[in-house]
N, C-alpha and C positions, 0 to 999 in steps of 0.2 A: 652631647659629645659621643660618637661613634666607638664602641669598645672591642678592643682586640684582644684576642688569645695572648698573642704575642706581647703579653706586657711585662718590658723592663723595668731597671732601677731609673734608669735614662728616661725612657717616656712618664715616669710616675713624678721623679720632678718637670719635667715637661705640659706635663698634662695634673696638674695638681685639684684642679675641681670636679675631675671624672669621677661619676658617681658609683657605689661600689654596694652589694647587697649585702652589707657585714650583717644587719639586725636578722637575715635569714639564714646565717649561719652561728646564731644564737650573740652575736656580740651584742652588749648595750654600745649606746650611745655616748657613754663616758666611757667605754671601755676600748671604742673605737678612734676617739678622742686620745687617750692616753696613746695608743700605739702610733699613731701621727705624731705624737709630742716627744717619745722618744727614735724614731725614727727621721724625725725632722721634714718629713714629707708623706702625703697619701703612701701605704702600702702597696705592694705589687701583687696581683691575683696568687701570686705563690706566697707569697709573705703573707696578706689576710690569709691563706690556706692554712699556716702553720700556726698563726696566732689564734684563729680561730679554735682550732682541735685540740692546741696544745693551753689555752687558756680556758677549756670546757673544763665542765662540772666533772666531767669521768678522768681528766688528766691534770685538772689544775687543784682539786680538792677547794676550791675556794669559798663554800659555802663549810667547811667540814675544818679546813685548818685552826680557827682560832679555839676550836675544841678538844681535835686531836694533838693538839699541844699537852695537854695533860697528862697523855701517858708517859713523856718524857719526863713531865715534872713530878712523879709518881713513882718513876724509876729510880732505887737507891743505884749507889754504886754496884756493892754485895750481888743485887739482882743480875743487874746488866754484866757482871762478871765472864759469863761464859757465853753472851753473844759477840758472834763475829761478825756480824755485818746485822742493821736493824731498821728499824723503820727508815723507810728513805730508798731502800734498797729494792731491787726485784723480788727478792723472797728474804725470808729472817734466815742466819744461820748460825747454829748453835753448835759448840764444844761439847764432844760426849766423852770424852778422853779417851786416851792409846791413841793419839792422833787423829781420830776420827771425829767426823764434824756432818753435824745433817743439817738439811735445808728446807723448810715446809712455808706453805701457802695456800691462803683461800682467795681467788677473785670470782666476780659474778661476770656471767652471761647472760643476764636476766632478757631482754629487749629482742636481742636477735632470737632468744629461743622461743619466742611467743609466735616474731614476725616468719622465722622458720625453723620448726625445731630440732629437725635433726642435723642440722648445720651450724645451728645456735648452736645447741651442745656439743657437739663434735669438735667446735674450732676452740667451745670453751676450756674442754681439756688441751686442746695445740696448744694456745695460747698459756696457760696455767704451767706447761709441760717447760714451754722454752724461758719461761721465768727461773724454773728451776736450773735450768739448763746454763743460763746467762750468768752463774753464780760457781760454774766449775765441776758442776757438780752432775752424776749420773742420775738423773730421776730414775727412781724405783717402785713406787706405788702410785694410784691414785685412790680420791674418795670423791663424794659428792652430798650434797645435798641439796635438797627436790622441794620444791614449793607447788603446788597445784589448787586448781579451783577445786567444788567438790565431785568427788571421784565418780560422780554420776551426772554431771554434768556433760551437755554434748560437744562443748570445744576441750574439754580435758581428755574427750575418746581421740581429739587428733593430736593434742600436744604431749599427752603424756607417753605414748608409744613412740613417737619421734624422736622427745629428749632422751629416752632409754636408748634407744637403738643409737643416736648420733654417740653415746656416750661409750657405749659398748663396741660400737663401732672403732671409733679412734681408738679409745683404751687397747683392745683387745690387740688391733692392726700394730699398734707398737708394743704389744707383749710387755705390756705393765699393768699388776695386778691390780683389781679391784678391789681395796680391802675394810670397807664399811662404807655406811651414809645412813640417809635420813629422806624419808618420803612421807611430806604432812599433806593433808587436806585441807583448804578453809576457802568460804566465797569470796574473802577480800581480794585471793591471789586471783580470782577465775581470767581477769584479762592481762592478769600482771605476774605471772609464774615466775619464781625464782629457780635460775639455775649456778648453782655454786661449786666451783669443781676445786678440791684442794688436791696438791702435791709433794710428797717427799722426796729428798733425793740425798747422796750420800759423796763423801768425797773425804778426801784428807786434808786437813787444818792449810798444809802450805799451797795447796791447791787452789784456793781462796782468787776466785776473781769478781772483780767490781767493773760497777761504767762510767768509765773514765779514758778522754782521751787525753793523753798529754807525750811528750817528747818532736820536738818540731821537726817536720820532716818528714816523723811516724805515717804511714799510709793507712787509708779505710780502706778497708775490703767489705764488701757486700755478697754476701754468699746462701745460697738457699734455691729457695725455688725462684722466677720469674715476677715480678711486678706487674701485675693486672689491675682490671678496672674495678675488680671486687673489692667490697667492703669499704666503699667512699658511700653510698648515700646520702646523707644531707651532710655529711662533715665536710663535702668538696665545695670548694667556692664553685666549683664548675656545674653541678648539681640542680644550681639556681638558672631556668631558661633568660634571664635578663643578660646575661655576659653573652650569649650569639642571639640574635633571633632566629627563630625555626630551628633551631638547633636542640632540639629534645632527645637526651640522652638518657635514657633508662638505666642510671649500674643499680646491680646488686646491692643493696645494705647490707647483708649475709655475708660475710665472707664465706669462701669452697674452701675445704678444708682437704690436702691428701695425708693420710697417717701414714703412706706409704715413704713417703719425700722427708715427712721427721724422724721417722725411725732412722733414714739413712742420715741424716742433719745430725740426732744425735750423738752417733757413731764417728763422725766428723770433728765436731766439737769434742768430744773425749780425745780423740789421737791430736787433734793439734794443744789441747790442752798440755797433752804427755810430751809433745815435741816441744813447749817452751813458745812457742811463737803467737802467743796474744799476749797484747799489752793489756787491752780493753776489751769489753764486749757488753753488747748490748742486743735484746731480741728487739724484733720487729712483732709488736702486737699494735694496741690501740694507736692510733695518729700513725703509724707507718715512721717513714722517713724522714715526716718531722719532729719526731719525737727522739728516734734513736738518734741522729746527728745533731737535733739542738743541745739532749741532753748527754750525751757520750761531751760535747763541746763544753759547756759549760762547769762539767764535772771535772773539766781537765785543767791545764797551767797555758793551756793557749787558744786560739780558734780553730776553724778548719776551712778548707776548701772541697765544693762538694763541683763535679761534674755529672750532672744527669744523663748528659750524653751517654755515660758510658755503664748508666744502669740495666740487665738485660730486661725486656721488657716481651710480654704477651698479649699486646693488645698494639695494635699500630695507631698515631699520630696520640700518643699521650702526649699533655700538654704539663708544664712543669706544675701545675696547682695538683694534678689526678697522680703523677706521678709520686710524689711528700706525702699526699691523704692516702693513697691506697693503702689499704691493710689485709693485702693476700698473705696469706699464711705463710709458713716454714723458710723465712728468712731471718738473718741474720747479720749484723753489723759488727766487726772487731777493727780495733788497730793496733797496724804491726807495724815492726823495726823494716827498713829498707832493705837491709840485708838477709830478713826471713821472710821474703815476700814469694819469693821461687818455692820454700819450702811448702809453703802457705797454701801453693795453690797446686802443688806436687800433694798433697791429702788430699785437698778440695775433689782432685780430678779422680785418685785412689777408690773415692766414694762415688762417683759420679756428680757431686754436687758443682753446681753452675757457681763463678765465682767471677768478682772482677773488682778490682781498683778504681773506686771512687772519688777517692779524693787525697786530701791529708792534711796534717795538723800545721796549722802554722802560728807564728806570733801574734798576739794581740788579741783581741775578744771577740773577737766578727764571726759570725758565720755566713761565708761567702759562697753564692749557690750560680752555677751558669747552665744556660738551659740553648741548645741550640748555636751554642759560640756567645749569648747574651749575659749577661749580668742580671739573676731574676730574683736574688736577693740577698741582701747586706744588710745586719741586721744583729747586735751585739748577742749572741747565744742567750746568755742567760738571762735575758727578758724573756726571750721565747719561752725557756724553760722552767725560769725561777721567778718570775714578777707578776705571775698574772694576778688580777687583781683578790683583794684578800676581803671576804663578804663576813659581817657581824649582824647574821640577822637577826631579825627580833624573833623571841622564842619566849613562851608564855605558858602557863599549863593549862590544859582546855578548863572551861568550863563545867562540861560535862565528866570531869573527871573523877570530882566526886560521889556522884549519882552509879556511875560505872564501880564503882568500890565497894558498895553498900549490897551484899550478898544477899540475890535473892532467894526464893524457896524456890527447891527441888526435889524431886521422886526423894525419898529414903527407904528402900526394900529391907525387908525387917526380918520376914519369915525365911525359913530355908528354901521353899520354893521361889519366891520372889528373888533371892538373894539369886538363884541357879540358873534364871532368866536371866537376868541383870550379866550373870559373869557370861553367859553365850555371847550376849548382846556387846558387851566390850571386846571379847576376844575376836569379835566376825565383824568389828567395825571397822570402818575404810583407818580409821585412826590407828586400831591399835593390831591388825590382821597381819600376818605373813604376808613378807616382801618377796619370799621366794621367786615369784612371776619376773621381776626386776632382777635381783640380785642374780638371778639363774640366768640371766644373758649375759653377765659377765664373767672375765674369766679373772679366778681369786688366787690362784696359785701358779703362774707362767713365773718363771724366772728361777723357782724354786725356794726362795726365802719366804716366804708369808708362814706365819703359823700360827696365827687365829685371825679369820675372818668373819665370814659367815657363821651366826651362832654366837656370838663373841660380842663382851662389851665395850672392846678397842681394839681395833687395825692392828697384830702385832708383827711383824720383822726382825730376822736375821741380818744385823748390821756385819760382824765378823766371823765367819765361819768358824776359826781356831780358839776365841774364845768363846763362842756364843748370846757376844753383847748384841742387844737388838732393840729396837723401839717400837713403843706402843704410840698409836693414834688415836683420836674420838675426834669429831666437832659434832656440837648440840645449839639447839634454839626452840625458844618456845614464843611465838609470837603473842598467845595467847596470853602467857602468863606477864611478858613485857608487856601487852598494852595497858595492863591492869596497874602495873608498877616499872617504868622503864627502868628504875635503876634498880630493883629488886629481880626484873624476870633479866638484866644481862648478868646478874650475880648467879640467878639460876643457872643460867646456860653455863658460865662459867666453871661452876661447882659440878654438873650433872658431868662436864667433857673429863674434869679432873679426875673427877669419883671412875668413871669409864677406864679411865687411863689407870686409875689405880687399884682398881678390883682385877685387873690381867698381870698385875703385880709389880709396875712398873711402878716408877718415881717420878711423877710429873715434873717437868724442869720449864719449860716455854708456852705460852700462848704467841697465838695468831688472831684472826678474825674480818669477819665481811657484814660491813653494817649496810642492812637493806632497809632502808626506810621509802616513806612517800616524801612530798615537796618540798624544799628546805625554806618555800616560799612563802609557806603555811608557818606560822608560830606554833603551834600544837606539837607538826608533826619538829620541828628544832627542839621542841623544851624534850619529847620524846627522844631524839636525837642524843639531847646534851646528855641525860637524864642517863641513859642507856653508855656513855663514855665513862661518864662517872663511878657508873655502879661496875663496868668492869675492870678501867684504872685503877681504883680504890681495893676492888677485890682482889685483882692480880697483885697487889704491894699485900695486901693482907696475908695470901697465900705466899708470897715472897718467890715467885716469878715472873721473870719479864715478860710483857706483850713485844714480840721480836717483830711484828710487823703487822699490816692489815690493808683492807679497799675498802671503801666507801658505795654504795648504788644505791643514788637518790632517785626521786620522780619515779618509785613504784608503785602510779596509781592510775586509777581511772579514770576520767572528771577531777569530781572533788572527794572522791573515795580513796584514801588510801592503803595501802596493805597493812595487814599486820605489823608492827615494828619488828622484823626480825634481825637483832643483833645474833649470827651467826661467831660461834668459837669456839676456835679447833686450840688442843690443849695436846704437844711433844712431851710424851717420860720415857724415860730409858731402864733398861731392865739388864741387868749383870747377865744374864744366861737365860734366853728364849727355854730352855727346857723346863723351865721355873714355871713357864707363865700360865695364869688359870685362865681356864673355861668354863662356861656355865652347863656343860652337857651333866646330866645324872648319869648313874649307874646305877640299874635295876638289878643287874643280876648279885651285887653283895651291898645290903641294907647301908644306907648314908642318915647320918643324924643332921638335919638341917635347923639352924636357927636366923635370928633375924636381927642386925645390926643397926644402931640407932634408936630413936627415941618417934613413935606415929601417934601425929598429933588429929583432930579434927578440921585437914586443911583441906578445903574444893575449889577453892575459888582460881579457876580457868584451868578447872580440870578436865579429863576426857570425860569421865562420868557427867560433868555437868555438860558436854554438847552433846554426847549420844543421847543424855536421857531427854534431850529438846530444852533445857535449861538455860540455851543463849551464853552469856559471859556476864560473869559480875563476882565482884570479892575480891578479896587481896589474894594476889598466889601464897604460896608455901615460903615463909621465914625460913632463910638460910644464916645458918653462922659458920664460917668459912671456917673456924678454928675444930670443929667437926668433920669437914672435910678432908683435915689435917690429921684429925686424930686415925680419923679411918684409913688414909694413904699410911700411915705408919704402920697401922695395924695388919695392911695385905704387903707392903715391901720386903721379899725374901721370907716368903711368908708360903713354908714347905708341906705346910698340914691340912690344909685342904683339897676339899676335889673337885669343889667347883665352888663358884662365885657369881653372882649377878645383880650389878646395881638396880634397886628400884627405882622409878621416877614412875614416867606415865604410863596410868593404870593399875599405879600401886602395887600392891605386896600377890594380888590377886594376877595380875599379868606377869609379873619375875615366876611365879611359880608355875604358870602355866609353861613359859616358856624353857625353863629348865625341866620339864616332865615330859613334853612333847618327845623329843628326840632319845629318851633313858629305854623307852620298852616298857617301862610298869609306872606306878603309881603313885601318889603323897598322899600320906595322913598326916596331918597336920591341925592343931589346935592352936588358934589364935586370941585367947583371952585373955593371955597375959600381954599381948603386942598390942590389943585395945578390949574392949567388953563388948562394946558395941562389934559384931561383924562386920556391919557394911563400911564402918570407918576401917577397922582394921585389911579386910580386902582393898577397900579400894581409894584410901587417903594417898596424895603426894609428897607426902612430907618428904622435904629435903635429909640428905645425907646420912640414906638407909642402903641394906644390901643384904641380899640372902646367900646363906653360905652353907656349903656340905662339908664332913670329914666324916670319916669312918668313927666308928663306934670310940677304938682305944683311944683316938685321938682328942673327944671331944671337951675331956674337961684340962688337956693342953690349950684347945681352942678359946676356952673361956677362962682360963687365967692369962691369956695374952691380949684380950679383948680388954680384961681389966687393968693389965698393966697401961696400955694406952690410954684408956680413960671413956671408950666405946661401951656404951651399953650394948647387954648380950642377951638377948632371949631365947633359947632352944624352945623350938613351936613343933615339932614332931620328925618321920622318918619318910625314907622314900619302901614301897612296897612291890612287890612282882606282880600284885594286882593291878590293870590297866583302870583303876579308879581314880579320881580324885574327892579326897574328902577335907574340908574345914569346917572347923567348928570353930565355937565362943560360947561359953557359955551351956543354953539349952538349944541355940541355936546350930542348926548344922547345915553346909550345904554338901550335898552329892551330885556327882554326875560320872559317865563316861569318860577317859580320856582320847577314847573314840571317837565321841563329838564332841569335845572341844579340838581335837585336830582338824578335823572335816570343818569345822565352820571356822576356823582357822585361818586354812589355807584356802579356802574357795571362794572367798570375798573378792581377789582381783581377778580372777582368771575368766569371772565370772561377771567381772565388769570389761576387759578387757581383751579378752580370750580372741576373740575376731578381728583384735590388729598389733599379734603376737607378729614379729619379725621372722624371715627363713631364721637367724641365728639364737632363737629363741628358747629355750627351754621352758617345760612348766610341767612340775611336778604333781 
């Protein structure tokens, strides 16, 4: 049977055995089965369009739901107290009181940024931005973090300069600051880079909106940039050469991203927010227009009716299946009262933004779609949006998993010589080197709130100007140390984003998070999966705050390779007065007494020392006990007596002090045999829920009776010097060097790998 563009509701019961390429638009064959069954007849090219995209792995969570149940079931009351809108929602958003209320998110771009990446990443902040945006709220920062093969590898010289620049790009075009990430190495990412861009934004409590359409009558508005052919690749049923012959249509999979079109989008949604005139709203990111209309529809007390006809469009003869799948950027879905529809579009025109009346809410549950004067799909909303099918795969723990456990031998440098090669060799590694190359293409202070970024072991912000409440930010992951332990390396990530957020003196109150795994088809990588929910469900109720929301990116692999398990978590605290907040920079020019907080154990296993020194992976990571992370958050909250702070994790005690000496002008002398006997453990162990800290002289045995009232072990390990040296000792053991070269080999490791596809907007210091 002969297939038309043109297919209705009318010809789909007419023509009920026309064959349709659901299995190439990823449906099964039960799954295409069910949408006939409730449908009551074959699909319409626009309807499989919608149920296809909107029933995927990246919109349906179907492979991920019967798991991510758990952080609901994990959440007290007491916890979830102070979120206002949460899982389920565009972004989490949390009560910081004086009416103020912030809104953060991590989603991945992982796919598009491989297939192109400065457009992958570029559309990954749009997209992350109007999340934040669809919730009321004014995005104010971004962050990111960065997955790459290894940094000498030769498709990481096109992809890593790409996502920088797409990143820096967008970010900067909408003058929202850059203010942390995270840029890891490893082979597993090399055809599978993650790109994960989180968002904050800010608003007041009653300002508060969700996506939902309801009141009958109520009109859609569609407003943004134009609806193009970008960003359908395989998600369009059209996509597939079987629906025309000779009909080979090349779109983009990438969406084109303008950061010029959101800035002014932003600015838009702010002023009609303040006029009162949305009911609802919803952005236009993944699935396009049938995601925002099925689920704006389904979220609401009624159906709706959509006209295509009247969506503006930049591509001529779209047909209604490319028109629902496109997902060009910087648009927008709200509904309004009938009577603020004038108002509505009296802004829209203010900003220049394109705008027009699509539809509106009506009774009953249908989502009713006409394309051309036709009827192209009827179809109860919340199947599309809430039914798709719900997957319990099998999940097993590898085999291999415990051979991976059993800690092999590795280098242990013993002498002081040895010891002063070793520390070059980790500070000039692609692991543990200055980001400066990256971080220097962004701009960390537009707007004028940021105050500590770069240098800093959390994102911090200027929430209210008059009292100086503001928020700190982190997100962390360590792939390595999840694969070893997925429920131990997501309690890491957890405790390392906390500890971040709580060494800049804030008070951790919310999680987020983006869980990047390989195939959910694979049993390994699910028990990995489940494994990696658990340990930070369980952790966040331990810590006693809620996980306010999160995205799922599965099939990060290659073949049968898959990435690291990197459970990705960003961890919101809020700090009474930004003037408070610490940094980790020294002061050479008047003597700082520094000690070292926590208890360093003999832990390597999926440590940087163990891949720098060729060691591969093997051992259990670093034992965390979250009631330590707790003590330490108490012990820097309102915490006026120091001058600088900086968590340890990777690279240990030996990398925190480099990194606080670097930017002082002078030196550390430092004795580490009380912090362990052994030097090379005490340098370069990861023990969980440590942190090195400075005060001035008079301060310091205030320092250490506050340490003990918390219940924090305190070791004072030496001072900082005017001398541009650095020295640690243990024992009879000592190492020396230059802080001259360790700056120099520092900071010369990427520029030096990358320096030939440095961007015009690029800095390198």
């Amino acid at each position: 049977m002969t297939h038309t563009f043109n297919d209705t509701v009318e010809a789909a019961q007419q023509q009920p055995d026309l064959e349709q390429p659901f299995a190439s638009l990823g449906l099964k064959d039960d799954e295409y089965a069910r949408i006939k069954e409730i449908l009551g007849r074959r699909p319409t090219d626009a309807e499989l369009a919608m149920y296809s995209v909107m029933w995927s792995e990246h919109c349906s969570y179907k492979s991920s739901k019967v798991h991510l149940r758990y952080f609901g079931e994990t959440t007290t009351e007491e916890m979830g107290s102070k979120i206002l809108a949460g899982i389920g929602e565009n972004a989490g958003v949390v009560d910081i009181g004086d009416g103020n209320a912030v809104t953060f998110r991590v989603e991945s771009h992982n796919h598009p940024s491989f297939v192109e990446p400065h457009q992958g990443a570029a559309t990954g902040i749009g997209g992350i931005v109007r999340d934040i945006m669809a919730m009321g709220a004014r995005p104010i920062a971004v962050m990111d973090q960065l997955r790459f093969g290894p940094a000498d590898a030769p498709d990481t010289s096109r992809v890593l300069p790409g996502v920088v620049d797409g990143i820096s790009h967008y970010g900067n075009c909408l003058g929202l600051p850059n203010i942390g990430g995270e840029t890891v190495f490893d082979a597993s990412y090399a055809g599978n880079p993650l790109v994960n861009a989180l968002c904050v934004g800010t608003l007041k409590v009653e300002d508060l909106k969700l996506a939902f359409a309801s009141g009958l009558g109520n009109k859609v508005m569609l407003f943004g940039s134009r609806t193009g052919l970008d960003g359908i690749g395989g998600v369009s049923v059209l996509a597939s050469d079987s629906f025309e012959d000779g009909a080979e249509r090349k779109l983009p999979a990438v969406q084109v991203g303008d950061p010029f079109a959101e800035k002014v989008l932003i600015e838009c949604c702010l002023e009609l927010y303040k006029a009162g005139v949305v009911v609802g709203i919803q952005d236009l990111g993944g699935a396009g227009l049938a995601c925002a209309t099925s689920e704006l529809a389904a979220a609401g007390d009624g159906g709706m009716e959509i006209n295509l006809d009247a969506v503006p469009l930049r591509a001529a003869n779209m047909t209604a299946a490319e028109i629902l799948s496109s997902e060009s950027q910087e648009r927008m879905c709200a509904v309004v009262k009938p009577e603020d529809v004038d108002r509505f579009k009296e802004i829209c025109a203010h900003w220049d933004v394109t705008c027009a009346e699509i539809g509106e809410v009506t009774d009953g549950q249908h989502l009713l779609i006409r394309h051309k004067g036709e009827l192209v799909v009827d179809a109860p909303a919340h199947t599309i949006a809430h039914e798709g099918p719900v997957y319990e795969r099998p999940f097993a723990r590898p085999e291999w998993q415990d051979e991976l456990q059993q800690l092999q031998a590795m280098p242990r440098p013993a002498t002081g010589e040895e010891l002063r090669e070793a520390l070059l060799k980790m500070v000039g590694s692609p692991a543990l080197c200055s980001r400066e190359f990256i971080t220097n293409q962004y701009d960390r202070y537009v707007r004028g709130n940021t105050v500590k970024a770069q240098h800093a072991d959390a994102g911090v912000l200027r929430i209210d100007e008059e009292t100086g409440r503001g928020v700190a930010v982190s997100a962390d992951a360590s792939g390595r140390y999840t694969k070893l332990d997925p429920n131990m390396g997501a309690r890491l990530a957890l405790a390392e984003a906390y500890r971040n957020v709580a060494v800049s003196g804030a008070r951790p109150i919310a999680v987020t998070n983006c869980l990047n795994f390989g195939s959910p088809e694979d049993p390994g990588v699910m028990w990995q999966f489940r494994e990696a929910v658990h340990g930070l469900a369980d952790g966040a109720k331990e810590l006693g705050i809620p996980v306010s929301g999160g995205n799922v990116s599965f099939y990060n692999q290659t073949g049968e390779e898959a990435i690291l398990p990197t459970p990705v978590v960003g961890v919101l605290g809020v700090i009474e007065n930004v003037a408070d907040a610490i940094g980790h920079d020294l002061d050479a020019t008047e003597e700082e007494v520094l000690f070292v907080l926590g208890k360093t154990g003999d832990e390597f296993g999926g440590s940087i020392w163990q891949d720098v020194s060729g060691s591969g992976l093997s051992g259990l990571p670093p034992q965390v006990d979250l009631a330590n992370e707790q003590r330490l958050a108490d012990f820097f909250v309102g915490n006026t007596l120091l001058t600088a702070a900086h968590d340890v994790s990777e690279g240990g005690i030996a990398q925190t002090l480099v990194e606080m000496a670097i930017r002082s002008g002078g030196g550390l002398d430092v004795d580490l045999g009380e912090v362990h006997e052994d030097l090379f453990v005490a340098l370069f162990s990861e023990s969980a829920s440590r942190a090195v800290i400075a005060s001035t002289a008079d301060n310091a045995e205030a320092v250490a009776s506050r340490a003990a009232e918390c219940g924090v072990p305190i070791t004072r390990i030496g001072r900082t010097i005017q001398d541009r040296s650095f020295k640690a000792a243990a024992g009879e053991v000592v190492v020396e060097t230059a802080m001259e070269e360790l700056e120099a080999t520092w900071k010369a490791t990427l520029p030096g790998i990358f320096g030939h596809a440095v961007g015009a907007n690029s800095v390198v210091e």
